[in-house]
C-alpha positions as CSV (number, residue, x, y, z in Angstrom):
1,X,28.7,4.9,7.1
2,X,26.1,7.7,8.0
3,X,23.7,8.4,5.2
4,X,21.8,12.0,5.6
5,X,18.5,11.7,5.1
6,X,15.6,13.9,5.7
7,X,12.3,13.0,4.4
8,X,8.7,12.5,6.0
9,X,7.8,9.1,6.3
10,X,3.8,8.2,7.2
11,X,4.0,5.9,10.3
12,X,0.9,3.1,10.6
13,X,-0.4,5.3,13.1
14,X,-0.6,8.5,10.6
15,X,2.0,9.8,12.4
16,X,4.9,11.6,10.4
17,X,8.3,10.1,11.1
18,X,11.4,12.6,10.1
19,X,14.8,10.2,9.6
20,X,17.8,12.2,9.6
21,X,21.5,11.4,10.0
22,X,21.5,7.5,10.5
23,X,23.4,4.6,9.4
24,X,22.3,2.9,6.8
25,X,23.0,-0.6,9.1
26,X,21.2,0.6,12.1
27,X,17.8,-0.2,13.4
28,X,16.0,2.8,12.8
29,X,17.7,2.9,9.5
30,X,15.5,-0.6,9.0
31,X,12.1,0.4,10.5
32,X,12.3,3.6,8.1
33,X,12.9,1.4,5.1
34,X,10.3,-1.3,6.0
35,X,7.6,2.1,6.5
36,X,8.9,3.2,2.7
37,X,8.1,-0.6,1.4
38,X,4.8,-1.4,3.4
39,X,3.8,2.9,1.5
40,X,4.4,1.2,-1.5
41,X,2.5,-1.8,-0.8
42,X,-0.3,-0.3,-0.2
43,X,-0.5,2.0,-3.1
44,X,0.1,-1.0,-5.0
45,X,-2.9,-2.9,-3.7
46,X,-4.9,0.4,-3.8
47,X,-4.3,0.6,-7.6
48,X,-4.9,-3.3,-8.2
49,X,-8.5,-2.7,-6.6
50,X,-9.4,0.9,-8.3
51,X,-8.5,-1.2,-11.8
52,X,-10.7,-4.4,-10.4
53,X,-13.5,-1.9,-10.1
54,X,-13.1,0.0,-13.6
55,X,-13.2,-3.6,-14.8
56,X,-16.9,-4.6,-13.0
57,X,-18.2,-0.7,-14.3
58,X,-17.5,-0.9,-17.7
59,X,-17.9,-4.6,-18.6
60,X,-21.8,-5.5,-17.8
61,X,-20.9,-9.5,-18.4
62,X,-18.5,-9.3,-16.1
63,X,-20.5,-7.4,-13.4
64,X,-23.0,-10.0,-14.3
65,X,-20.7,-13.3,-13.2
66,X,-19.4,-11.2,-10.3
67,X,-23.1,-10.3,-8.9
68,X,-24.2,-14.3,-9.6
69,X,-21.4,-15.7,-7.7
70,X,-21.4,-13.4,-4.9
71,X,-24.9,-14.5,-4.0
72,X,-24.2,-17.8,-4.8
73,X,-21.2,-17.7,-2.2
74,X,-22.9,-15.6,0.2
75,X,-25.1,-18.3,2.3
């Protein structure tokens, strides 16, 4: 089966990857799918960290802990 697609994938590399025309059981058809996932991923973890650092702005306590136990941890 040959699925059309034509969208812009970023590569690790920051290279732009165009998929077009493949079959959805072929290898390139996998390596495009696994850059899609690994896009997501990231944005995921990006997000998880921007909301970790709202968190230590706007709660002083917290900030607090985090600041004690980092030095504590440090040496």
């Amino acid at each position: 089966m040959i699925t059309s697609l034509a969208i812009k994938l970023a590569a690790s590399d920051d290279r732009n990857t165009t998929v077009s025309a493949m079959s959805s059981s072929s290898q390139e058809f996998s390596d495009a799918s696994a850059l899609a996932k690994g896009h997501a991923a990231k944005v995921t973890a990006t997000k998880a960290l921007a909301m970790t650092a709202i968190d230590l702005f706007t709660d002083t306590e917290l900030m607090t802990q985090t600041t004690e136990e980092f030095k504590k941890n440090r040496s």
